[in-house]
N, C-alpha and C positions, 0 to 999 in steps of 0.2 A: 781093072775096074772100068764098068762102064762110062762114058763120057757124061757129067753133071749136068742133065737140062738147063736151058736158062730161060726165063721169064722173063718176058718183057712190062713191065706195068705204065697200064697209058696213062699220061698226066690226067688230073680231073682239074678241072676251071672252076676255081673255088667265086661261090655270089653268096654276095651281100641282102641277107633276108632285107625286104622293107620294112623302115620303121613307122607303124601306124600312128601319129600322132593322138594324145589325149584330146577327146572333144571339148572345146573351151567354154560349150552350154551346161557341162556336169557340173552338178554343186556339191559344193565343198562343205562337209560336217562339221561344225565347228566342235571342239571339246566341252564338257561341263561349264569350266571356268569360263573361254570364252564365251558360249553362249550366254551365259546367265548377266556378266557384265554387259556385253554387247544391248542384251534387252532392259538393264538400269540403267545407262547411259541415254539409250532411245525413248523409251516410254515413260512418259511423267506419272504415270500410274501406278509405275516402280518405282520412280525415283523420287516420288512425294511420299511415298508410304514410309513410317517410319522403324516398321520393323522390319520390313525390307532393307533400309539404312543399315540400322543394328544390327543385320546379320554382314549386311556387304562393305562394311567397317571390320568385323571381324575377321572375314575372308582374305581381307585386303593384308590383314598384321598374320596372320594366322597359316598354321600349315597344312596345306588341300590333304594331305595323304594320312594329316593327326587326329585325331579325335576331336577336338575344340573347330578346326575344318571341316572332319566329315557331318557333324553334326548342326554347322551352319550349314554345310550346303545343303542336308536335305531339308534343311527347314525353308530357306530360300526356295528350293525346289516346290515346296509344301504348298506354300505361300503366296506362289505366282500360279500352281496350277486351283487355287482356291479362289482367285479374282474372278470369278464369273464371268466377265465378256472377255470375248477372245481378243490376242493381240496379235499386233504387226511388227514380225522383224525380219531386217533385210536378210536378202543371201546371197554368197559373196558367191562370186566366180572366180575360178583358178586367174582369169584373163584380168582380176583388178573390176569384171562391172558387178553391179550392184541391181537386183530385183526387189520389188516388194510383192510380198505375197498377197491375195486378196484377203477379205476378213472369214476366218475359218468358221465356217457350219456348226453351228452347237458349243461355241466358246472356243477352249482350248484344244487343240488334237496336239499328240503326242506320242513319240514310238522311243521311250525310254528303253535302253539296254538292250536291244534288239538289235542280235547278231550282224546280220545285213552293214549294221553300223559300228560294228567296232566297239559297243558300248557307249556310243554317243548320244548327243540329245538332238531328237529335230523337233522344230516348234512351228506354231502357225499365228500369228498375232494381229486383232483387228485393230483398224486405224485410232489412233491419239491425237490428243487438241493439238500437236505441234504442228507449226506454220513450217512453208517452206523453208528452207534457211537465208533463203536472199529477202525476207520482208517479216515483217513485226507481225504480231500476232491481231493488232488491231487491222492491220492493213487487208487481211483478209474476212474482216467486217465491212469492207466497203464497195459499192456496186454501181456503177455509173457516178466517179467521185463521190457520192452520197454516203456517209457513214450510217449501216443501219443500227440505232440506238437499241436495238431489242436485242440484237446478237450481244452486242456490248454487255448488256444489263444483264445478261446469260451468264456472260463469261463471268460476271461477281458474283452473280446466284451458284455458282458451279463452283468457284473460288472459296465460296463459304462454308457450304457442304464437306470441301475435301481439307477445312479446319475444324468440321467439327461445330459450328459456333449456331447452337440450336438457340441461345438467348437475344441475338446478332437480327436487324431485320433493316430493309432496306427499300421502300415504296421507289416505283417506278421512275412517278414524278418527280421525287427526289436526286433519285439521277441523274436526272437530263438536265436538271438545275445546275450540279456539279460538275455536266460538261462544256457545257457552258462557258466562256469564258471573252467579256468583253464583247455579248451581244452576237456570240460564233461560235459555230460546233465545228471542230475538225478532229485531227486522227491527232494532235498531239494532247489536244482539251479532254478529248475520249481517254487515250492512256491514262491521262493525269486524273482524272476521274475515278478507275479502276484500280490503280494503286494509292489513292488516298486512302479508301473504300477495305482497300487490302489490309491498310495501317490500321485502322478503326477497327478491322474484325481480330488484330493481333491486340488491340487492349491499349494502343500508344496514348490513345485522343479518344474523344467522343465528337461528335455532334460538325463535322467538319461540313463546311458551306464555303461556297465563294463570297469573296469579298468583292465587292466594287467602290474600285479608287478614283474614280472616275472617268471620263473619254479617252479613251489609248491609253489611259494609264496601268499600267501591268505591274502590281506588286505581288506580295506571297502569291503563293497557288490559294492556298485555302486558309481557312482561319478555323481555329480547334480550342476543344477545351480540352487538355491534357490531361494523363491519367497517372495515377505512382511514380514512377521514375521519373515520366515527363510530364508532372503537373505545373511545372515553370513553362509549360509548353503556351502560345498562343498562336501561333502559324506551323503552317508546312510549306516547304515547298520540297516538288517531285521531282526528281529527275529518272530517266530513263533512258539507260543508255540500249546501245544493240552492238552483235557479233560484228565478226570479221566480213563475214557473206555480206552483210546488209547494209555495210558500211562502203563495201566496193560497189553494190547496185543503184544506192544514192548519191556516191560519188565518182563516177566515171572511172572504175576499178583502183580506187585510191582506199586504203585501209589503216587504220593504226589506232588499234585497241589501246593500248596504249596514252596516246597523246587525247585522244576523249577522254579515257579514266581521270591524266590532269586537268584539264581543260573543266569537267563538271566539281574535281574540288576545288580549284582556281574561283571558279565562280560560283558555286555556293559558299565560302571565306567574304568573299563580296558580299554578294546578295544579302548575307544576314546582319552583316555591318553598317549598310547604305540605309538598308529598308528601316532600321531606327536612329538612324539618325539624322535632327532637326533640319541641319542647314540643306540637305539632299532634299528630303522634302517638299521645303521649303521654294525649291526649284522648279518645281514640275508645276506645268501649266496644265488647268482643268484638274485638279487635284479636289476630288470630293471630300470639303471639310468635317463631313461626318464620318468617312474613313477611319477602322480600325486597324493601325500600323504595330509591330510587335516593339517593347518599349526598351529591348536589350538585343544585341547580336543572339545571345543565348535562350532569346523568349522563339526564337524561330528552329525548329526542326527542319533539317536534311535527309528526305525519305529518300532512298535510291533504290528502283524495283529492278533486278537484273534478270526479268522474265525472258527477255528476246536476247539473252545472253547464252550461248553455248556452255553448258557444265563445264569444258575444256578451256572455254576463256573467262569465266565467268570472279577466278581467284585472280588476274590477270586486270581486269576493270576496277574490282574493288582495291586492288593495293594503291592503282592508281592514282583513284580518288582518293583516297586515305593519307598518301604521298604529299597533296597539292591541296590539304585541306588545314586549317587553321585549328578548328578545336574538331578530332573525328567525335567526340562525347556526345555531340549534338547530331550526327547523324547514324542514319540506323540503315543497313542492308535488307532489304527483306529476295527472296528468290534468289540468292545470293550458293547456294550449295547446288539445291537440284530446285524446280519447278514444282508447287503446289496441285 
């Protein structure tokens, strides 16, 4: 037999393809469920609506892939593409940042179920009354220190509207009275104004005016003639608290939601005990003797408006308060779930 050939086989130099990395500018399509939360969370326009709530209550107990789910969500779906002006919601990047999108042309755009995406949802959302998160929502009423009382007065005309309260009326001049406070308008007199105003179009009280106690004397916020529940009512006083953001920009990056939520039931327990009774009174120099004081701890309501509260912190302040407060019966949460 002939001798077997032999082949030689040259080595080959095995390379490593390069790895393209993902562009960290592509955006990321959120699912149904995240999207739809994402934009109750952000837009008070969802999260004040209340069938909106009652569907994203359901969603929440309920199962996305069952019947009693599919049927919230395309009502949700329904719902928010039925709001008429467009909204803004963020979009995330793989890399952790965050864009906003400008206010989309003609309301809502939307490219439901469309292959390209997987069956996802992309949205376009124009901007919401929400303030940034490091400042109060009045604080962006104000313009060379100057609080403009018109924007303010807006913001209750707006507030009134998204309750509903067509019997509910509030003259200008009336306002500015109410912000008033001790001969001075600032950005706490303002707040305090706008959620008394809030209280009044919720049915607590009628007819709420400032009182004057007299020179630097600082008693209730306001004085009310109480309604149903709280017809034992004769004063309010407001408190307002804010998030975690707005509490490190006021105080030198110092935070704790928390020790405020005590601190305002701490001192409203106070407040409603002091302000009637005699011997306290009795102490205060420049005290206007024709001053109307509340004649029981119980004749004074506890309004606490948790509008510059985060959704996410917002169950976090009220327990707080709640925790650190003597009778909670006498105070009442309003903005307390999601924003009006």
């Amino acid at each position: 037999m002939p001798p077997t050939p032999v082949v030689r086989v040259q080595p080959t130099k095995v390379q490593i393809a390069k790895v393209i990395p993902r562009k960290k500018d592509l955006i990321v399509y959120k699912s149904p469920k995240e999207i739809l939360f994402l934009m109750y969370l952000t837009d008070p326009r969802l999260s004040s609506n209340q069938e909106v709530l009652k569907l994203v209550k359901e969603l929440r107990g309920g199962n996305w892939g069952g019947l009693v789910g599919s049927a919230a969500l395309l009502g949700l779906i329904i719902l928010i593409l039925s709001m008429g002006e467009g909204f803004q919601v963020p979009i995330f990047h793989p890399n952790g940042g965050v864009h906003r999108l400008g206010p989309a042309v003609g309301g809502v755009q939307q490219q439901i179920n469309h292959p390209k995406h997987g069956g996802r949802i992309r949205l376009r959302m124009a901007g919401s009354n929400q303030c940034p998160a490091h400042q109060t929502q009045v604080s962006s009423f104000v313009k060379n220190g100057k609080v403009d009382l018109r924007k303010c007065y807006d913001e209750v005309m707006r507030r009134s509207k998204s309750l509903h309260c067509e019997n509910w009326s509030c003259e200008f001049e009336r306002f500015k009275s109410l912000a008033m406070e001790n001969g001075r308008v600032d950005e706490n007199s303002v707040r305090e104004a706008i959620t008394v105003l809030n209280g009044e179009m919720l049915g607590f009280y009628r007819n709420a005016e400032r009182e004057y106690y007299g020179k630097g004397v600082y008693g209730p916020d306001f004085k009310v003639i109480g309604q149903g529940e709280y017809s034992h009512v004769s004063h309010v006083e407001v408190k307002n608290p804010v998030g975690s953001d707005i509490e490190k920009a006021y105080r030198n990056g110092y935070s704790d939601i928390v020790k405020q939520g005590n601190k305002i039931g701490d001192k409203l327990s106070k407040q409603q005990s002091k302000w009637s009774n005699a011997t306290f009174k009795a102490s205060l120099s420049n005290l206007d003797p024709n001053a109307a004081f509340p004649q029981s701890p119980a004749n004074t309501l506890g309004l606490v408006d948790e509008f510059d509260v985060p959704i996410s912190e917002k169950m976090i302040v009220q327990n707080a308060v709640e925790n650190n407060c003597t009778n909670t019966s006498n105070v009442i949460f309003i903005n307390n779930e999601t924003n009006i």
